[in-house]
TITORLO-994143 format. One record per residue (C-alpha): residue number from 1; chain; x negated, y, z negated; residue in one letter. Coordinates in Angstrom, 1 decimal. Example, Ala and Ser with C-alpha at 12.3 -4.5 7.8 and 13.67 -1.06 7.14 Angstrom:
2
n  chain  X  Y  Z  res
1  A  -12.3  -4.5  -7.8  A .
2  A  -13.7  -1.1  -7.1  S .
REM end
This chain:
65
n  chain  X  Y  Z  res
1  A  9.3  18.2  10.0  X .
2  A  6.6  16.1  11.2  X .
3  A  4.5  14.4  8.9  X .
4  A  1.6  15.4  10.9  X .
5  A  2.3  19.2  10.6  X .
6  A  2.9  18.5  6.8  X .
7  A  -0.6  16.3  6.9  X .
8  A  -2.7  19.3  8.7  X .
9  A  -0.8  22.4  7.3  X .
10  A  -1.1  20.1  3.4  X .
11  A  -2.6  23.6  1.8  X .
12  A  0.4  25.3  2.4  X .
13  A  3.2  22.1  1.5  X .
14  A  1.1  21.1  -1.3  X .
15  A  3.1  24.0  -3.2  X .
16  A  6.1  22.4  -1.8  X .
17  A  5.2  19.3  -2.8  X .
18  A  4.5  20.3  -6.3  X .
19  A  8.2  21.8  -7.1  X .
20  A  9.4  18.3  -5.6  X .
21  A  7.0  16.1  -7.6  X .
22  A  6.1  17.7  -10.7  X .
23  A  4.6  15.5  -12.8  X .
24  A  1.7  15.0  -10.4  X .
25  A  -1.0  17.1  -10.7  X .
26  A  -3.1  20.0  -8.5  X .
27  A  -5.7  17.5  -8.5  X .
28  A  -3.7  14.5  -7.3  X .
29  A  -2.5  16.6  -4.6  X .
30  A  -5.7  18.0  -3.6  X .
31  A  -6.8  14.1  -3.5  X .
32  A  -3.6  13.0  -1.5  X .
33  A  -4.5  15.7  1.2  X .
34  A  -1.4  15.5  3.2  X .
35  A  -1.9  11.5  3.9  X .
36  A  2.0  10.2  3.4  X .
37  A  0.4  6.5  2.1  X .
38  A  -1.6  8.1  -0.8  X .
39  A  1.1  10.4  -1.5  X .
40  A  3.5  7.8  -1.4  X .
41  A  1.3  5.5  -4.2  X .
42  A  0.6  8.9  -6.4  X .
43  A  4.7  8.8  -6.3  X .
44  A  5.0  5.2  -6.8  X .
45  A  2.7  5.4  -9.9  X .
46  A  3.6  8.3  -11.6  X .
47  A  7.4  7.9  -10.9  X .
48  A  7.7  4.1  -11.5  X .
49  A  9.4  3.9  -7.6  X .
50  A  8.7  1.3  -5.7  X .
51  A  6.7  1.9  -2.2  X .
52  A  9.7  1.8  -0.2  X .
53  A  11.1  4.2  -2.4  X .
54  A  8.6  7.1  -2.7  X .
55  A  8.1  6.5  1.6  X .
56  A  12.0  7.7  1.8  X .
57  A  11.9  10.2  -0.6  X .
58  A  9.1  11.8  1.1  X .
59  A  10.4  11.4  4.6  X .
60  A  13.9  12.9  2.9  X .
61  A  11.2  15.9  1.7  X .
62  A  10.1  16.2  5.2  X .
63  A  12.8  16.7  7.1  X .
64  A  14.3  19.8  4.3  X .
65  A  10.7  21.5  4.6  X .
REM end
């Protein structure tokens, strides 16, 4: 999916993104509001992954949602 449709629909994937990434919070998410950069550093920091690495994984998110 688009990471634009994600970004402006982010109420309705932030669900989504919860099951996926777990460990962050309702607040984090609610924080991140769909923007793939902050949600890509909330990744990064609470999953030890490096930028690069979060970036794909949510790109690999994006296109199964």
């Amino acid at each position: 999916m688009n990471w634009d449709q994600i970004e402006g629909k982010w109420t309705e994937f932030k669900g989504k993104a919860r099951q996926k990434w777990g460990e962050l919070t309702d607040d984090e998410l609610d924080q991140v509001q769909g923007n793939r950069e902050e949600l890509a550093g909330k990744i990064q920091a609470k999953y030890g992954k490096t930028r690069e690495e979060a970036k794909r994984e949510i790109d690999e998110w994006a296109d199964s949602v």
